[in-house]
N, C-alpha and C positions, 0 to 999 in steps of 0.2 A: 402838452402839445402832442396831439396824433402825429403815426409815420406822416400821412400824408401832407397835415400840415409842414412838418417839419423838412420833407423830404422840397416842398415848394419853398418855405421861408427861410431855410437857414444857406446859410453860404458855405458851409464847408459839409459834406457828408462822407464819412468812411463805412466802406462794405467790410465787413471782419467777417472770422470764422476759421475752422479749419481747413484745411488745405483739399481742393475738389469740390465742395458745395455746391460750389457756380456764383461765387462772388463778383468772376470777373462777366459772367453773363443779364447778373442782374443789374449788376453798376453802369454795365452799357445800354442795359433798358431803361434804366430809369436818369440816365442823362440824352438818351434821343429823346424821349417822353417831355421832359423838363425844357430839351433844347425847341420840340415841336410847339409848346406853351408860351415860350418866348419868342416867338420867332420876330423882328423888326426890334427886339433887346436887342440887351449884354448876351454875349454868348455863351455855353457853357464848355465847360474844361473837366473829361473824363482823365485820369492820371494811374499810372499804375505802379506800384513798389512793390510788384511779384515779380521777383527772377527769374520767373516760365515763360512770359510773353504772351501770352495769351491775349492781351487785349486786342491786337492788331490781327490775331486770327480769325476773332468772334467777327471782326469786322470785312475778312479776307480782306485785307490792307498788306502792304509789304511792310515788311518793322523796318520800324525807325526808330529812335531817338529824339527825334524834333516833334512839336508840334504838329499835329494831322488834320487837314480838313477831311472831315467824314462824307460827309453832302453837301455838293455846290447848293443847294435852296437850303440848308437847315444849318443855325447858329453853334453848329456841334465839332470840337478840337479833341484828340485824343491824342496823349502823349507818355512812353514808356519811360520812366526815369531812372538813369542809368549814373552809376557813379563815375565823373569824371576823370580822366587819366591826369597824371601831374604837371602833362603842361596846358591842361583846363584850370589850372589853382588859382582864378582872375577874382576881381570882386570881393562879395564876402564869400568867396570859396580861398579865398588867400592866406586865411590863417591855414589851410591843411597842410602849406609848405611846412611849415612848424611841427607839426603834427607827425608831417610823413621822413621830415628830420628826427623824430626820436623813436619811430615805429623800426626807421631801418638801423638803428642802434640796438633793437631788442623792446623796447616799449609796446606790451600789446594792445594795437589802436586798431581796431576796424574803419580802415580810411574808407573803404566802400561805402558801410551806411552812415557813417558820418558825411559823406558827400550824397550821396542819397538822400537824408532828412535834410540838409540844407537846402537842393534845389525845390524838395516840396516845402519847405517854409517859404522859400522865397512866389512860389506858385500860389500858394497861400493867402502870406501875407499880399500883395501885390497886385491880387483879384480883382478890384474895379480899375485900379491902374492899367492894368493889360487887357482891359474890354472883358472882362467876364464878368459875370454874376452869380455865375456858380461854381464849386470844384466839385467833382465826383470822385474818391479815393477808392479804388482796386487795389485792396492791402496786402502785401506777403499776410503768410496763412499766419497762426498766433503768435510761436515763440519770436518769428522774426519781429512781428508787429510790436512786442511788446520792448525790445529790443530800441526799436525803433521812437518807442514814445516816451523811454528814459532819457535817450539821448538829448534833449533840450536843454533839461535840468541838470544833468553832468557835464555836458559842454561849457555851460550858460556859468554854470556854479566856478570851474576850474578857470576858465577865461577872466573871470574878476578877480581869484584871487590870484594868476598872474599878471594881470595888468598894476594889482596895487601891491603887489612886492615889490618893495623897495629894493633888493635885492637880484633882481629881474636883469635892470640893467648893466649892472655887476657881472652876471652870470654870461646876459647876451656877448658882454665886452671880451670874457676870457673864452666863451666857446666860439666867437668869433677869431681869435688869436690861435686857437687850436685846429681851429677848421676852416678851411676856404670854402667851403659849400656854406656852412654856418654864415660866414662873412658874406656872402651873397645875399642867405636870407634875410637877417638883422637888416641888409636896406633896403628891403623889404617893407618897413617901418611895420615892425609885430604889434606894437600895441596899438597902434591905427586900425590894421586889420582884423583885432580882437575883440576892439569896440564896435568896429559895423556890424561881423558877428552875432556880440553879445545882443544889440540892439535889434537883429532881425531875431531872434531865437526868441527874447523876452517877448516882442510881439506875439510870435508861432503860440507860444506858451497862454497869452492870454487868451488869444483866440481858441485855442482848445479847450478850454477852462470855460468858457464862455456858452452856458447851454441855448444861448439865444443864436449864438455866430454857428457853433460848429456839432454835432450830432455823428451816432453812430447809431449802421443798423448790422446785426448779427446775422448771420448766414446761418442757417444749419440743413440738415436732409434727418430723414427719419429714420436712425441707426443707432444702436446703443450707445457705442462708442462717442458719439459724434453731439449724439445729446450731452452725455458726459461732459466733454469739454466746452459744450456749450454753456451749461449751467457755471462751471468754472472761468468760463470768458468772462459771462456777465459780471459775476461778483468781481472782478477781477478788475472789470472799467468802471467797477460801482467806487471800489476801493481807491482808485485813482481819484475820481471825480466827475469823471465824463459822463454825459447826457446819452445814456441807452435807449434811440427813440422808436427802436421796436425790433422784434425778430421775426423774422422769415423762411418758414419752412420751406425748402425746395422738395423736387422728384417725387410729389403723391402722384399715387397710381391709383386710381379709381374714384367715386364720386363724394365717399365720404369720409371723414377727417375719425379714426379709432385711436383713441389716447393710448389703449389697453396692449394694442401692436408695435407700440416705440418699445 
């Protein structure tokens, strides 16, 4: 499947690359584009998980955190995804109570992007349910990215085998006796909130896996350095599994494309 097929048929697309490219400029082109082709559709959902903010610039928009309409006439939502504070922990955001119980014991957990990769699973997952038909992903630059695309599988993995420790309940009962913050959480019901979780993440997961559902296009600009990590990106989502459906050179300057000046 060409970008452009890909960039129309598939339902999830991430803009990657390193950091400055203009990932967040072309993700926002190519979801007005997508949104102007559907218009009287599903609408689409531009999303960003870069900590700069950028998306709401491109658009001179005032940042937010919620959903954005872009254009009163055009099917187009843009939204910054920001890691919840702890009394956001609702939902399947409810297990980070657990989480941010053994983080502020010394446990190193980045509650950040783990609330971060949750609410784009749930953006994700949830796409035709919330009137869209598209997501468009404005990605933190690589290391965060990739950071970001373990966490399903690390989350997903340790959630089951706390739920099927037997031992689990045991442990809830004496750090509940030791801790009144504990005892709040445990009624909380943890494994309730482990299994909704586990259940949206295995979703996130298929759907990433999925080179029909979800796709990636690589950003780069014409710099040595930049190539470099470029070539190491791709093998890099080759080695994952994910569907690399094309690369995009940004910043040429003049009429014609010389391989010999990268």
């Amino acid at each position: 499947m060409g970008l452009e097929d890909s960039l129309r048929n598939k339902k999830v697309t991430f803009f990657v690359g390193k950091g400055g490219v203009g990932k967040t400029t072309l993700a926002t082109s190519v979801g007005i584009s997508l949104a102007d082709q559907l218009k009287d559709k599903q609408r689409v959902l531009v999303a960003s998980t870069d900590p700069s903010h950028s998306l709401t610039d491109v658009l001179q928009l005032p940042y937010s955190s919620e959903k954005t309409i872009v254009y009163p006439d055009l099917p187009l939502d843009v939204v910054q995804i920001e890691p919840r504070s702890p009394d956001g922990y609702a939902g399947v955001h409810s297990a980070l109570r657990f989480f941010k119980f053994l983080s502020d014991r010394g446990m190193p957990i980045d509650l950040d992007s783990v609330s971060c990769m949750i609410s784009l699973a749930e953006y994700a997952v949830n796409l035709g349910a919330s009137g869209y038909s598209r997501l468009i992903i404005d990605s933190e630059p690589t290391a965060g990215l990739f950071r970001m695309l373990d966490l399903p599988e690390n989350i997903d993995k340790n959630l089951r085998r706390l739920s099927r420790n037997p031992l689990v309940p045991f442990a809830v009962e004496v750090l509940s006796e030791m801790s009144r913050n504990f005892k709040k959480l445990a009624a909380g019901d943890f494994k309730k909130d482990a299994k909704a979780l586990s259940s949206l993440l295995t979703r996130f997961k298929a759907m990433l896996y999925d080179h029909n559902q979800a796709g990636f296009v690589v950003v780069a600009s014409p710099e040595r350095a930049v190539v470099a990590e470029t070539y190491r990106l791709i093998e890099e989502l080759g080695r994952y599994g994910f569907s690399v459906d094309g690369v995009v050179f940004n910043r040429f300057l003049g009429d014609r494309y010389d391989p010999s000046r990268i």
